[in-house]
MIMARVO-123284 format. One line per 2 residues: their letters; for each residue x, y, z of C-alpha. Coordinates in steps of 0.5 Angstrom, whole numbers, plus 2048, in hexadecimal, padded with zeros to 3 digits. Layout:
residues N
a) X,Y,Z ~ ... .
***
This chain:
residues 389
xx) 803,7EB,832 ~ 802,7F2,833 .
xx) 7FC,7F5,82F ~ 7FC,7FD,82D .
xx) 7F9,801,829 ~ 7FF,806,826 .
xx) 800,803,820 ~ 803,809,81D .
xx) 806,80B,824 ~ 80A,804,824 .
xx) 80C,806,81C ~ 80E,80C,81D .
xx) 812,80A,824 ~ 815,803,81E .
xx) 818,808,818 ~ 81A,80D,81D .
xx) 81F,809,820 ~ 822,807,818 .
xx) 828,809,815 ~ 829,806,80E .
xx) 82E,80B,80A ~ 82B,80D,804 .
xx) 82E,811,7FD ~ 832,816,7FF .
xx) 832,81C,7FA ~ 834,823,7F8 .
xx) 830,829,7F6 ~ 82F,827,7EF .
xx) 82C,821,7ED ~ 82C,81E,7E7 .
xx) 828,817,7E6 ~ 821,813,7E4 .
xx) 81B,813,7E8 ~ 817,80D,7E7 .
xx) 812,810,7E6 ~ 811,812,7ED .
xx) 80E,819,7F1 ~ 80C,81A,7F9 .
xx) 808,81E,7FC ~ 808,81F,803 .
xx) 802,820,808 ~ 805,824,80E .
xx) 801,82C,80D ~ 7FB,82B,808 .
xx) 7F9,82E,804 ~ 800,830,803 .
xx) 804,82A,802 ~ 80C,829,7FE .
xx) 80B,826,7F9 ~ 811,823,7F4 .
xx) 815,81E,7F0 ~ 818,818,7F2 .
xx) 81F,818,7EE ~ 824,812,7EE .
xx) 82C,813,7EC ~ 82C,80D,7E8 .
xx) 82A,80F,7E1 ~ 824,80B,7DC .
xx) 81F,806,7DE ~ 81F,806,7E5 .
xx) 817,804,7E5 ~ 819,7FF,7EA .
xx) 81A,803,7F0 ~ 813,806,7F0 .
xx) 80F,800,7EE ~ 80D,7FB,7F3 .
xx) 809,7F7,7F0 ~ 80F,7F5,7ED .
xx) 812,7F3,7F4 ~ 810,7EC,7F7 .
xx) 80F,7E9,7F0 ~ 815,7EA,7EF .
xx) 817,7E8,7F6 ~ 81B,7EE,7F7 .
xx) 81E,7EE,7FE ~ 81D,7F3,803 .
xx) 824,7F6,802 ~ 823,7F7,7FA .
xx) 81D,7FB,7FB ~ 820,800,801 .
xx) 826,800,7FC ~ 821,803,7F6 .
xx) 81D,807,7FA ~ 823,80B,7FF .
xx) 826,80D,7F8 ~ 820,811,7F6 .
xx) 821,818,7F8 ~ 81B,81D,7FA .
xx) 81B,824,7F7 ~ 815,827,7FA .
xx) 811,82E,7FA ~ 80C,830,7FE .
xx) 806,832,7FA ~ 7FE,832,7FA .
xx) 7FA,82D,7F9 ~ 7F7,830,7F3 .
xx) 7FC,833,7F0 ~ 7FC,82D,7EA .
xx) 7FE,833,7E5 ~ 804,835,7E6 .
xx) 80A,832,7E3 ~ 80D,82E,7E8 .
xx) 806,82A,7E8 ~ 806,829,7E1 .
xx) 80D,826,7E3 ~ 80A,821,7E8 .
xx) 805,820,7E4 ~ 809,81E,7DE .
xx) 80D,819,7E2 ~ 806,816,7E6 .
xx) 803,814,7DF ~ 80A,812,7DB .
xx) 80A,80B,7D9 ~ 812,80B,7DA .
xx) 817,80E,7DE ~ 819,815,7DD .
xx) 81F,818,7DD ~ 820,81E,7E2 .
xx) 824,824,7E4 ~ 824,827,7EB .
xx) 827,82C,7F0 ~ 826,82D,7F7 .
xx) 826,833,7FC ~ 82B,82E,800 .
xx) 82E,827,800 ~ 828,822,801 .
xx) 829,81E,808 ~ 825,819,80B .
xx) 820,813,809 ~ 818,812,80B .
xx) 816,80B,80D ~ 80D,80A,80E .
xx) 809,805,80E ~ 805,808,809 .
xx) 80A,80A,804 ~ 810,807,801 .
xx) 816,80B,804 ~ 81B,80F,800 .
xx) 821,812,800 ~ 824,819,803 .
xx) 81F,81F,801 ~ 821,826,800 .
xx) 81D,82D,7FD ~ 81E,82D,7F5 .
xx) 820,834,7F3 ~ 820,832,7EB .
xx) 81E,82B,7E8 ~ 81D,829,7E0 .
xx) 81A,823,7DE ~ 81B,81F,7D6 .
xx) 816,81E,7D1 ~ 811,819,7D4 .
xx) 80B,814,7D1 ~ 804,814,7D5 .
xx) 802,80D,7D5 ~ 7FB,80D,7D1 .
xx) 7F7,80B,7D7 ~ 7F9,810,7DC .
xx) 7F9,814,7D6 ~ 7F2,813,7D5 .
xx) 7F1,814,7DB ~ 7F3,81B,7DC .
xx) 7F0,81E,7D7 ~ 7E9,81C,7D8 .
xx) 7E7,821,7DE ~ 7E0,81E,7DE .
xx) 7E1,818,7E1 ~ 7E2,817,7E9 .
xx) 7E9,815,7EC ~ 7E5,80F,7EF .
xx) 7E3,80C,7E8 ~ 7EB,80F,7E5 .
xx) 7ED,80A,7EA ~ 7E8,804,7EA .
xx) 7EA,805,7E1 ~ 7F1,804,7E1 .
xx) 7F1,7FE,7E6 ~ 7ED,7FB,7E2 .
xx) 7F1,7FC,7DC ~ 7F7,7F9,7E0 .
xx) 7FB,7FF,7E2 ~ 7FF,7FF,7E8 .
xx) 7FD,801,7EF ~ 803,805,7EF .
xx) 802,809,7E9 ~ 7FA,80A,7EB .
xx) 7FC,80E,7F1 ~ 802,811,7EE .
xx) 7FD,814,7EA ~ 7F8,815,7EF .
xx) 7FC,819,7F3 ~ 7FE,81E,7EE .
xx) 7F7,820,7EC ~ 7F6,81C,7E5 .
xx) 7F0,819,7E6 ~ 7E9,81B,7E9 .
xx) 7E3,821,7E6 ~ 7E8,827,7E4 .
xx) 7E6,82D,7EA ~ 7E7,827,7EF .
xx) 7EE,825,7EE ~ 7F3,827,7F3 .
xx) 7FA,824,7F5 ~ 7FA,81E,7FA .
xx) 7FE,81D,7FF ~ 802,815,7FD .
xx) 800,811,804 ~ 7F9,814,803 .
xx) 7F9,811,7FB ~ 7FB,80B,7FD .
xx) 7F6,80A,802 ~ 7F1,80D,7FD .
xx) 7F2,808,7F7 ~ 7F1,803,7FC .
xx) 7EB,805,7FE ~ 7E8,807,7F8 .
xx) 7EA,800,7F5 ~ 7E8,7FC,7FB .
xx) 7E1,7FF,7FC ~ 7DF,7FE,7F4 .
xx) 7E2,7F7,7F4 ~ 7DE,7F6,7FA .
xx) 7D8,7F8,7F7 ~ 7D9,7F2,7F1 .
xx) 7DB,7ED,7F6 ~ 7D4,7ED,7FA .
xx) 7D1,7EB,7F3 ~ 7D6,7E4,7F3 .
xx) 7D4,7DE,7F8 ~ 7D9,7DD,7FE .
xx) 7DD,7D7,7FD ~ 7DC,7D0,800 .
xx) 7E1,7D0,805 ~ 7E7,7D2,809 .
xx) 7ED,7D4,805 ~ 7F4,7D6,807 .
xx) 7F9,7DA,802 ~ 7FF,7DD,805 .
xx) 806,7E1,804 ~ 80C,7E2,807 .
xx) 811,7E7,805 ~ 815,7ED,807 .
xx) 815,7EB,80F ~ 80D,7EA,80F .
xx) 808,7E3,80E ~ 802,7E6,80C .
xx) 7FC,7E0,80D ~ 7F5,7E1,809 .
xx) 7F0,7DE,80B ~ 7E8,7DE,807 .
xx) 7E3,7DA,80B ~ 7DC,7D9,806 .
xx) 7D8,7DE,809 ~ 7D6,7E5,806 .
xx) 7DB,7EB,806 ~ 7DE,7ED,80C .
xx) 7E5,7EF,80F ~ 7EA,7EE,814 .
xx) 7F2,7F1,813 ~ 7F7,7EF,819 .
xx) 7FE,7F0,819 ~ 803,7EF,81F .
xx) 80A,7F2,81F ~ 80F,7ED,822 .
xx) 815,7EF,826 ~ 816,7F4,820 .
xx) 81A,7F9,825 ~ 81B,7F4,82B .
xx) 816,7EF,82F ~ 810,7F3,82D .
xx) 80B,7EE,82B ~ 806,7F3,829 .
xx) 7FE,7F3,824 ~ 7F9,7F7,821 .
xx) 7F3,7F6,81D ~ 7ED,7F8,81A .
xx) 7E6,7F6,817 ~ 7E0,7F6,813 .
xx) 7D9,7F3,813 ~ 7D6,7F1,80C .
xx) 7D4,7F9,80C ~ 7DB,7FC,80B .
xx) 7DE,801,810 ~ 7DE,807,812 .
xx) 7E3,80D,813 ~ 7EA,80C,812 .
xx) 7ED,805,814 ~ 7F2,805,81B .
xx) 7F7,801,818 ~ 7F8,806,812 .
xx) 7F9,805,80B ~ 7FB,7FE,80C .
xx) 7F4,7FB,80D ~ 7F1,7FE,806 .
xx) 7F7,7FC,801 ~ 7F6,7F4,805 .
xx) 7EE,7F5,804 ~ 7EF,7F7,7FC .
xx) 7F4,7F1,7FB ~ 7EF,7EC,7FE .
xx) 7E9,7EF,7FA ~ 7ED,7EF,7F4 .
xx) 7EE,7E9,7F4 ~ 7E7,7E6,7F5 .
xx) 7E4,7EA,7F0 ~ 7E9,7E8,7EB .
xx) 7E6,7E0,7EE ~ 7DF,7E3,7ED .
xx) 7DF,7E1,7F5 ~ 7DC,7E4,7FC .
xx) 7DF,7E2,803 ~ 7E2,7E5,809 .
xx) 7E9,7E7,80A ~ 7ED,7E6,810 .
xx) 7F4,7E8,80F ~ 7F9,7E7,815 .
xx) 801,7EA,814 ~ 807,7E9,817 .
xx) 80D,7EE,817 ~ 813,7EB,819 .
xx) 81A,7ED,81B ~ 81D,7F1,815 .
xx) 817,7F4,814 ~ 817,7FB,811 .
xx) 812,7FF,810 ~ 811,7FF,807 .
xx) 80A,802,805 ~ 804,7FF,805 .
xx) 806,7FC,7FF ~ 808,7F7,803 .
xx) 803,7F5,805 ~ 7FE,7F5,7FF .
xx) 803,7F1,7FB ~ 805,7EC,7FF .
xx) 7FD,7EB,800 ~ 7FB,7EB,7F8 .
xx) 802,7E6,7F8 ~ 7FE,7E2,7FE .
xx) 7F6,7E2,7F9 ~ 7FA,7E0,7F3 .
xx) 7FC,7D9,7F6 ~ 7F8,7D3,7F6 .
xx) 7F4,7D3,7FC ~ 7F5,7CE,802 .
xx) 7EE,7CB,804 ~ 7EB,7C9,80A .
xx) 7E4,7C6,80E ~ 7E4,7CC,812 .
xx) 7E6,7D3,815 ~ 7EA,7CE,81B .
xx) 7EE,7CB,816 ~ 7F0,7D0,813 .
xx) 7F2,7D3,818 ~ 7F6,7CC,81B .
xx) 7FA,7CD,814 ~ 7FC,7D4,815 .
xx) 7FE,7D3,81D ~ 804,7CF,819 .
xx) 806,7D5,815 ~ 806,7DA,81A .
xx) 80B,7DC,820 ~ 805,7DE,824 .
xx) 800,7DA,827 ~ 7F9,7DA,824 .
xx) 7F6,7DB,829 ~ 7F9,7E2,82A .
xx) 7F6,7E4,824 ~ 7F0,7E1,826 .
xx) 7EF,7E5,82C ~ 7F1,7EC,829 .
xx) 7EB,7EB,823 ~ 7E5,7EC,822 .
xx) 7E3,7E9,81C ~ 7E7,7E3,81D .
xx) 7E4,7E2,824 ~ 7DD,7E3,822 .
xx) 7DE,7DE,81C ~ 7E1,7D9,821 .
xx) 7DB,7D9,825 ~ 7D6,7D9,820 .
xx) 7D9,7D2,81E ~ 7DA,7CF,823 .
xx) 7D1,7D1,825 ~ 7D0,7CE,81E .
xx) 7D4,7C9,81F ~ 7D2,7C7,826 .
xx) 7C9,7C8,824 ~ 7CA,7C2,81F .
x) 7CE,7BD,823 .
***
């Protein structure tokens, strides 16, 4: 087993060395757009900033939705389908240049309850595609020189949202996931500057939402979850999709912690893990294993606060061969997938982890070895244990 810390460094290494073929297309493109915007990171606080355009025309609300994805069982094949025939126009633009034209334009599609039909000539033929472990992919991407949008309508949430100016982003975000909105359609949202107190808005950057959304959400889940009593013992749920098995598993103790994830001969004999964790006071700074370890945190939080339950949370992923790099949607759909089942219930934290080692490739042990919650509350039982025999 090989142990180290370039998570980003593997990534970067896997979708470099893909080639899947994506829309090939001209110019001038006419089509939907889900709706769907993406805003890139690279030179803050000038970004490019554009729409998402697929040829196909009308409801094409799928390939920007995955919410959708695993509990309509949609295959790996099926989502890299949808989302290389999103082509990206961009412009480059300041982050706060909300007034302008081609903003208002982002700003209609992030908020629209359909899909939109849409315009767009580019400076050259768009070429290539984009693969992360952060965003979902999409298509070939090109400059936009001209780009027209139909007649959209403003979904009444996100609507409300945006007109009122008083009401911090924080609280737009936590409002509208309690209405039943979408992740998806909060971020959107989020990353076009829609919500948040007028003076403070500012186009953000899509990995940079995603992860933001998440963050927001689990740190306000977090803070009803404490009020709850832990469970009555050890429970396992599980998931498996999209070449990855995913075990949750709570122990009846207050809040804490623990993501672990092993890539398993992805690119050849590689065997290699990352983790991270917190103690029942939270994080602090930006996680090492990325984007990934906020989307797991949020769904499992979802979940307890919705049972009006408290426990620690130890999740152990594993990537398998055919894996490709989709977004941390995967991760945080295929783990509220995993909370919404029936939970699988044991004596203790060793039984647990006796049922899990029949579902894994790797052996327990490994994942014991490479924690710190897990090992931790390993010895913890074990004393208990061993002080009243």
């Amino acid at each position: 087993m090989s142990v180290i810390k370039g998570k980003e460094a593997y990534l970067k290494k896997l979708t470099a060395s893909m080639y899947i073929p994506s829309q090939d297309v001209g110019r001038e493109l006419e089509g939907s757009t889900p709706p769907s915007v993406f805003i890139g990171s690279w030179n803050y606080p000038r970004v490019y900033a554009g729409p998402m355009i697929s040829p196909q025309h009308g409801d094409t609300m799928i390939m920007d939705r995955p919410e959708s994805w695993i509990p309509e069982k949609k295959s790996q094949e099926e989502i890299i389908r949808y989302r290389l025939n999103l082509i990206r126009g961009k412009r480059e633009m300041k982050v706060t240049e909300l007034d302008c034209r081609f903003s208002e334009m982002l700003r209609d599609i992030s908020l629209s309850a359909s899909s939109i039909e849409s315009e767009a000539q580019f400076i050259q033929a768009p070429r290539g595609m984009s693969f992360s472990d952060e965003h979902t992919p999409f298509g070939p991407s090109a400059p936009l020189e001209r780009f027209e949008i139909g007649n959209s309508r403003w979904d009444r949430d996100l609507e409300k949202v945006y007109y009122d100016g008083d009401l911090k982003a924080a609280d737009a975000v936590e409002d509208l996931h309690h209405s039943g909105l979408p992740f998806s359609s909060i971020q959107k949202a989020f990353s076009v500057g829609a919500m948040g107190t007028k003076k403070r808005r500012r186009l953000v950057p899509t990995r940079w939402s995603i992860t933001a959304c998440d963050s927001i959400l689990g740190d306000r889940l977090l803070g009803s979850v404490r009020d709850y009593d832990p469970i009555d013992c050890c429970q396992v749920r599980e998931s498996a999709g999209l070449n990855n098995y995913y075990a949750v598993i709570l122990l009846p103790t207050t809040w804490q912690y623990e993501w672990m994830e092993a890539f398993l001969h992805i690119m050849g004999n590689e065997e290699l893990m990352f983790s991270d964790f917190e103690g029942n006071s939270g994080k602090r700074g930006y996680s090492r294993v990325g984007g990934c370890y906020y989307s797991c945190k949020m769904a499992v939080l979802e979940a307890l606060a919705r049972e009006k339950k408290q426990a620690g949370a130890i999740i152990l992923r594993e990537a398998y061969r055919g894996y490709v790099p989709l977004g941390v949607f995967n991760v945080r759909e295929n783990v509220r997938n995993a909370m919404q089942k029936k939970p699988l219930e044991f004596e203790s934290l060793k039984a647990a982890l006796g049922y899990v080692s029949t579902r894994l490739e790797l052996p327990v042990k490994q994942f014991i070895r490479q924690s710190d919650l897990l090992r931790e509350e390993l010895k913890s039982q074990q004393t208990t244990l061993s002080f009243f025999s």
